[in-house]
VEXPADREN-778453 format. One line per 10 residues: number of its first residue (from 0); their letters; for each residue x, y, z of C-alpha. Coordinates in steps of 0.001 Angstrom, whole numbers, plus 500000, padded with zeros to 6 digits. Layout:
<sites>
NUM) a) X/Y/Z ~ ...
</sites>
This chain:
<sites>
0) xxxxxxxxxx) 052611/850318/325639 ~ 049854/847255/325827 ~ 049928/844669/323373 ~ 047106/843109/321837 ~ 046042/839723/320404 ~ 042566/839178/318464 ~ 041539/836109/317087 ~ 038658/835609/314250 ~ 035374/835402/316481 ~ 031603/835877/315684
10) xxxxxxxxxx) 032344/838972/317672 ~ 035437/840595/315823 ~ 034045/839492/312143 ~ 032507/841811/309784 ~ 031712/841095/305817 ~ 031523/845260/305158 ~ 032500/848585/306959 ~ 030064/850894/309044 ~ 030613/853182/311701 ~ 027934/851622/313937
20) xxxxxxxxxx) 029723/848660/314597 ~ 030893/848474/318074 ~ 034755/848677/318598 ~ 035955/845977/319563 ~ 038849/847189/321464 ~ 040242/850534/321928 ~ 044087/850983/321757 ~ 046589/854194/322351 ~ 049153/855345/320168 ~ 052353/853307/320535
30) xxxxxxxxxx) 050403/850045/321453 ~ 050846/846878/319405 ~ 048157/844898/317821 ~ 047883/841663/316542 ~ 045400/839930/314330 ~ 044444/836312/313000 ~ 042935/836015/310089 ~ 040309/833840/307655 ~ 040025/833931/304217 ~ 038121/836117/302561
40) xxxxxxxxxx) 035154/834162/301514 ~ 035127/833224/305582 ~ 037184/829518/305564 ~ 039225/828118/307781 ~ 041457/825997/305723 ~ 042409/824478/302187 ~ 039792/822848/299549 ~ 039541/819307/300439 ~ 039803/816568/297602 ~ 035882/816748/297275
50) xxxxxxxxxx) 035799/820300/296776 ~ 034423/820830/300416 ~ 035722/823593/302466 ~ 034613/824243/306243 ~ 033018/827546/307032 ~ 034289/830008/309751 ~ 030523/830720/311009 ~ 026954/831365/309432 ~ 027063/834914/307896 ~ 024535/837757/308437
60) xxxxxxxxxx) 023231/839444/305240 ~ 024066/841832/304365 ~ 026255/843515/306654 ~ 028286/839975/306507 ~ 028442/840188/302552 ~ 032051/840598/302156 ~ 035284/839695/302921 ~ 036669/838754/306286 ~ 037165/841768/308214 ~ 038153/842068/311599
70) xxxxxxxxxx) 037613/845071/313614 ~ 036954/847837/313814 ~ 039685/849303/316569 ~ 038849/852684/318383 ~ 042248/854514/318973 ~ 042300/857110/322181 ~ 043106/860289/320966 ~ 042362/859964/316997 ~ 040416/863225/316007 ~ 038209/863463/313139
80) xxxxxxxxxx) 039946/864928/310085 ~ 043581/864423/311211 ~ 046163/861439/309706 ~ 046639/858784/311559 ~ 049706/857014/310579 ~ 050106/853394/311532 ~ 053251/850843/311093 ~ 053255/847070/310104 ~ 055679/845539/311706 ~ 055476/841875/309999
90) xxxxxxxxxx) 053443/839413/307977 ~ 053684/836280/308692 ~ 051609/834536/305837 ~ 049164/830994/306141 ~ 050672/827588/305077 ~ 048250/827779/302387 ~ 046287/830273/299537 ~ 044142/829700/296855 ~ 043016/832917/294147 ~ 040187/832761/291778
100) xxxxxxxxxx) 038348/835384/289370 ~ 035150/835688/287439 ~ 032308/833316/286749 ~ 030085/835898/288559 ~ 028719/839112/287929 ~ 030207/841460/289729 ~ 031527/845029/288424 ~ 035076/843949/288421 ~ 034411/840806/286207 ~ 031933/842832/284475
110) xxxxxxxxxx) 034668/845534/283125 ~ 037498/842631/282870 ~ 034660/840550/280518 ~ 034762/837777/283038 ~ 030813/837814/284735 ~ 029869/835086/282082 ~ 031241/832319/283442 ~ 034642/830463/283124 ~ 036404/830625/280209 ~ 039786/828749/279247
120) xxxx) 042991/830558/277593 ~ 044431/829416/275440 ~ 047578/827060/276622 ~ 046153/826184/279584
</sites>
Protein backbone atom coordinates (compact mmCIF):
# COMPACT_ATOMS: atom_id res chain seq x y z
CA UNK A 1 0.00 0.00 0.00
CA UNK A 2 1.64 3.57 -1.27
CA UNK A 3 1.36 6.46 0.80
CA UNK A 4 0.73 9.80 -0.30
CA UNK A 5 1.57 13.41 0.66
CA UNK A 6 -0.10 16.59 -1.15
CA UNK A 7 0.59 19.93 -0.30
CA UNK A 8 -1.71 23.16 -1.24
CA UNK A 9 -0.34 24.08 -4.86
CA UNK A 10 -1.80 26.18 -7.78
CA UNK A 11 -2.08 22.69 -9.15
CA UNK A 12 -4.06 20.71 -6.36
CA UNK A 13 -6.42 23.93 -5.49
CA UNK A 14 -9.90 24.23 -6.53
CA UNK A 15 -12.63 26.99 -5.18
CA UNK A 16 -15.75 24.48 -6.52
CA UNK A 17 -16.28 20.79 -7.69
CA UNK A 18 -16.46 19.55 -11.44
CA UNK A 19 -15.75 16.43 -12.97
CA UNK A 20 -13.45 17.97 -15.62
CA UNK A 21 -10.84 18.76 -13.38
CA UNK A 22 -7.88 16.65 -13.89
CA UNK A 23 -7.03 14.16 -11.01
CA UNK A 24 -4.44 14.95 -9.49
CA UNK A 25 -3.30 11.64 -8.38
CA UNK A 26 -4.81 8.32 -8.63
CA UNK A 27 -4.66 5.98 -5.54
CA UNK A 28 -5.82 2.09 -4.88
CA UNK A 29 -7.84 0.88 -2.21
CA UNK A 30 -5.83 0.39 0.98
CA UNK A 31 -3.38 3.32 0.13
CA UNK A 32 -2.93 6.23 2.52
CA UNK A 33 -3.32 9.82 1.71
CA UNK A 34 -2.34 12.82 3.20
CA UNK A 35 -3.34 16.41 2.74
CA UNK A 36 -2.26 20.07 3.83
CA UNK A 37 -4.54 22.44 3.98
CA UNK A 38 -5.45 26.52 3.66
CA UNK A 39 -8.20 28.19 4.92
CA UNK A 40 -11.11 28.46 3.31
CA UNK A 41 -11.14 31.93 2.02
CA UNK A 42 -7.43 30.74 0.53
CA UNK A 43 -4.84 32.21 3.55
CA UNK A 44 -1.97 31.06 4.74
CA UNK A 45 -1.91 32.26 8.25
CA UNK A 46 -3.55 34.43 11.13
CA UNK A 47 -4.96 38.21 10.72
CA UNK A 48 -2.12 40.42 11.38
CA UNK A 49 -2.57 43.49 13.82
CA UNK A 50 -3.51 45.66 10.67
CA UNK A 51 -6.11 43.45 9.56
CA UNK A 52 -3.83 42.17 6.63
CA UNK A 53 -3.77 38.58 5.82
CA UNK A 54 -1.43 37.00 3.00
CA UNK A 55 -3.10 35.20 0.17
CA UNK A 56 -2.34 31.53 -0.86
CA UNK A 57 -2.37 32.52 -4.77
CA UNK A 58 -4.51 34.75 -7.25
CA UNK A 59 -7.88 32.91 -7.74
CA UNK A 60 -9.59 32.05 -11.07
CA UNK A 61 -13.29 33.05 -11.32
CA UNK A 62 -15.33 31.33 -11.10
CA UNK A 63 -14.28 27.90 -10.90
CA UNK A 64 -11.91 29.33 -7.91
CA UNK A 65 -15.06 30.91 -6.11
CA UNK A 66 -15.09 28.83 -3.10
CA UNK A 67 -13.47 27.34 -0.46
CA UNK A 68 -10.09 25.70 -0.47
CA UNK A 69 -10.40 22.43 -1.99
CA UNK A 70 -7.83 20.13 -2.78
CA UNK A 71 -8.22 17.40 -5.18
CA UNK A 72 -9.88 15.73 -6.79
CA UNK A 73 -8.26 11.95 -6.28
CA UNK A 74 -9.08 9.21 -8.97
CA UNK A 75 -9.26 5.80 -7.08
CA UNK A 76 -8.39 2.48 -9.37
CA UNK A 77 -11.18 0.37 -9.30
CA UNK A 78 -14.15 2.82 -8.04
CA UNK A 79 -17.22 2.06 -10.37
CA UNK A 80 -19.90 4.42 -11.00
CA UNK A 81 -22.91 3.84 -8.74
CA UNK A 82 -21.19 1.69 -6.06
CA UNK A 83 -20.12 3.06 -2.21
CA UNK A 84 -16.98 3.80 -1.70
CA UNK A 85 -16.19 3.81 1.89
CA UNK A 86 -13.15 5.69 3.08
CA UNK A 87 -11.44 5.95 6.77
CA UNK A 88 -9.87 9.05 8.55
CA UNK A 89 -7.33 8.06 10.38
CA UNK A 90 -6.40 11.51 12.27
CA UNK A 91 -6.73 15.28 12.36
CA UNK A 92 -4.20 17.01 13.36
CA UNK A 93 -5.63 20.68 13.53
CA UNK A 94 -3.55 24.35 12.64
CA UNK A 95 -2.04 26.40 15.56
CA UNK A 96 -4.59 28.83 14.68
CA UNK A 97 -8.62 29.46 13.44
CA UNK A 98 -10.65 32.27 13.07
CA UNK A 99 -14.89 31.88 12.19
CA UNK A 100 -17.04 34.62 10.97
CA UNK A 101 -20.79 34.90 9.59
CA UNK A 102 -22.94 37.32 7.70
CA UNK A 103 -22.42 40.85 6.50
CA UNK A 104 -22.95 39.43 2.96
CA UNK A 105 -25.63 38.22 0.97
CA UNK A 106 -25.48 34.94 0.57
CA UNK A 107 -28.50 32.31 0.96
CA UNK A 108 -27.31 31.13 4.27
CA UNK A 109 -27.17 34.71 5.82
CA UNK A 110 -30.12 35.44 3.82
CA UNK A 111 -32.44 32.67 5.72
CA UNK A 112 -30.42 33.27 9.19
CA UNK A 113 -31.36 37.36 8.63
CA UNK A 114 -27.68 38.09 8.58
CA UNK A 115 -26.98 39.45 4.57
CA UNK A 116 -27.47 43.09 5.93
CA UNK A 117 -24.50 43.65 7.44
CA UNK A 118 -23.10 43.23 11.04
CA UNK A 119 -25.19 43.49 13.72
CA UNK A 120 -24.27 43.39 17.60
CA UNK A 121 -26.20 41.13 20.33
CA UNK A 122 -26.94 42.13 22.87
CA UNK A 123 -24.10 41.51 25.78
CA UNK A 124 -21.49 41.55 23.61
Amino acid sequence: MAEFFIHPDRSTLHGSFSKEFTPIVSINSGDTVRFETIDAGWNTGPFQLDGVREKFCERDHPQDSGHALIGPIYINGAKEGKTLAIRINDIKTGNWGWSSGGGFPNTINKRLGLHEGPSKSPGI
